[in-house]
C-alpha positions as CSV (number, residue, x, y, z in Angstrom):
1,X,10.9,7.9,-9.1
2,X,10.6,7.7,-12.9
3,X,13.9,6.0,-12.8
4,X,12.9,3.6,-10.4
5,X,9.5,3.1,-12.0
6,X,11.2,2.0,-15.3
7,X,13.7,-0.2,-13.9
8,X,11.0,-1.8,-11.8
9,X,8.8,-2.3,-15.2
10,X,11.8,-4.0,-16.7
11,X,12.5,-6.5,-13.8
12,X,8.6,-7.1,-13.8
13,X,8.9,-7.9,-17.7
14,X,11.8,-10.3,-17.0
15,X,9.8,-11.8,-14.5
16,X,5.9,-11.8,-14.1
17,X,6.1,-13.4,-10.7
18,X,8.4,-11.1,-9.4
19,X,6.3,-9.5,-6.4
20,X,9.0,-6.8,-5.1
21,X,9.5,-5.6,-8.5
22,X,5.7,-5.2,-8.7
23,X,5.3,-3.3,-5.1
24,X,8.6,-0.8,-6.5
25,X,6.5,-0.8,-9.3
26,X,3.4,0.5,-7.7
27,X,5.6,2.7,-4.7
28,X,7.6,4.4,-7.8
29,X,3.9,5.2,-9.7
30,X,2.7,6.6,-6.2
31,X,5.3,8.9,-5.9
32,X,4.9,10.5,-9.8
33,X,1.2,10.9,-8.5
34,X,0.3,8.4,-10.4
35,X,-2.2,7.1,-7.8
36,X,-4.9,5.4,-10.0
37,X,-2.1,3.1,-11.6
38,X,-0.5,2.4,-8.7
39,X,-4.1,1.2,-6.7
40,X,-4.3,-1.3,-9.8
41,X,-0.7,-3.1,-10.0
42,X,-1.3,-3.5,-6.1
43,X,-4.7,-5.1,-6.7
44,X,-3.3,-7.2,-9.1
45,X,-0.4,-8.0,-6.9
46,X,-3.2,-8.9,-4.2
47,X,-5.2,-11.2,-6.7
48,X,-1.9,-13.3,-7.0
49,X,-1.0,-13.5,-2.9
50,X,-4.1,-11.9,-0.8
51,X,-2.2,-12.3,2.7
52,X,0.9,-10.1,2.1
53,X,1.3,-7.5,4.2
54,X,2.9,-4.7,2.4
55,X,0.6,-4.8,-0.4
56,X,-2.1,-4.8,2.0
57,X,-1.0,-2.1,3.7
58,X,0.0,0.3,0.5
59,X,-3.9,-0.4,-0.7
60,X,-4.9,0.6,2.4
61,X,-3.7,4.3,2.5
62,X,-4.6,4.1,-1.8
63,X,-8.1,3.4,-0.7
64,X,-8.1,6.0,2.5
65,X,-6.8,8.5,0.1
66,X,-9.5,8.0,-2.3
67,X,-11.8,8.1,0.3
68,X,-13.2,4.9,1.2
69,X,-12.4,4.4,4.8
70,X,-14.4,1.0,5.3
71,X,-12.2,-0.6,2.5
72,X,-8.8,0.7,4.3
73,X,-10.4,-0.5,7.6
74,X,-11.1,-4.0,6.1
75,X,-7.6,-4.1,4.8
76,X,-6.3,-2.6,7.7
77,X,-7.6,-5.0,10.0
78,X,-6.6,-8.1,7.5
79,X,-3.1,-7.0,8.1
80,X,-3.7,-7.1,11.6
81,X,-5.2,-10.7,11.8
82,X,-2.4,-11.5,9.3
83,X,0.0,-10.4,12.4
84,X,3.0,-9.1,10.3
85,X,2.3,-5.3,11.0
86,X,6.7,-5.1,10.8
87,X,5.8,-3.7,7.4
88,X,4.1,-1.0,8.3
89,X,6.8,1.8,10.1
90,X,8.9,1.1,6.6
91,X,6.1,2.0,4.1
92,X,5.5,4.9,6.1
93,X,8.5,6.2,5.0
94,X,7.4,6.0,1.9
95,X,4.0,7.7,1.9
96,X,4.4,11.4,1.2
97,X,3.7,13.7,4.6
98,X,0.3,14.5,3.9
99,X,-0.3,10.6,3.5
100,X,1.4,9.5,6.1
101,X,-0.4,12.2,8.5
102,X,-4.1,11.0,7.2
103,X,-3.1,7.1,8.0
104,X,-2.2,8.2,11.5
105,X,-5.4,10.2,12.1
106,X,-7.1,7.9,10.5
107,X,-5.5,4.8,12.8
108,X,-5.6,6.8,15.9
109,X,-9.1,7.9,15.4
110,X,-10.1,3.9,14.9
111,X,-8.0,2.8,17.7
112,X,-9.7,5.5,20.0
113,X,-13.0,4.4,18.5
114,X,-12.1,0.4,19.3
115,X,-10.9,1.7,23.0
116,X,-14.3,3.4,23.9
């Protein structure tokens, strides 16, 4: 991850628009544990483009983590409405397990929620 993390900062240097080097950028910080910095670079990434999916969905579990549930919902449900959910099986490979686990308890417990 530090590897990555630097390259990423050096393609993001060459090129301030770049928006995949920003989101390696943030995934790379988020596996250091570097949580905090990786919740800003994708809010920034969000100021420039506020319908992309994968930075949606990557704030989402960042806010869920930090517990604020009713801003992952609202981002949650913007990725829905957005319709590209395609990104959201390949960033789970990318949360760490315990991550991954509280986005699935916390999306099955809402869609159960929606359902009754």
């Amino acid at each position: 991850a530090p590897g990555v993390y630097q390259l990423a900062s050096v393609l993001v240097e060459l090129d301030t628009s770049d928006e995949a080097s920003r989101i390696l950028c943030a995934d790379a910080l988020y596996q250091m544990g570097c949580v905090e910095e990786a919740r800003k670079l994708l809010l920034l990434a969000l100021s420039r483009n506020p319908q992309r999916s994968p930075i949606l969905a990557r704030l989402a579990l960042l806010q869920l983590k930090k517990g604020l549930t009713y801003d992952g919902n609202q981002l949650l449900k913007k990725v829905i409405r957005i319709g590209d959910t395609s990104c959201l099986l390949p960033i789970m490979d990318i949360f760490k397990d315990e991550d991954r686990k509280l986005m699935q308890t916390h999306c099955h417990f809402r869609a159960l929620t929606i359902l009754k």
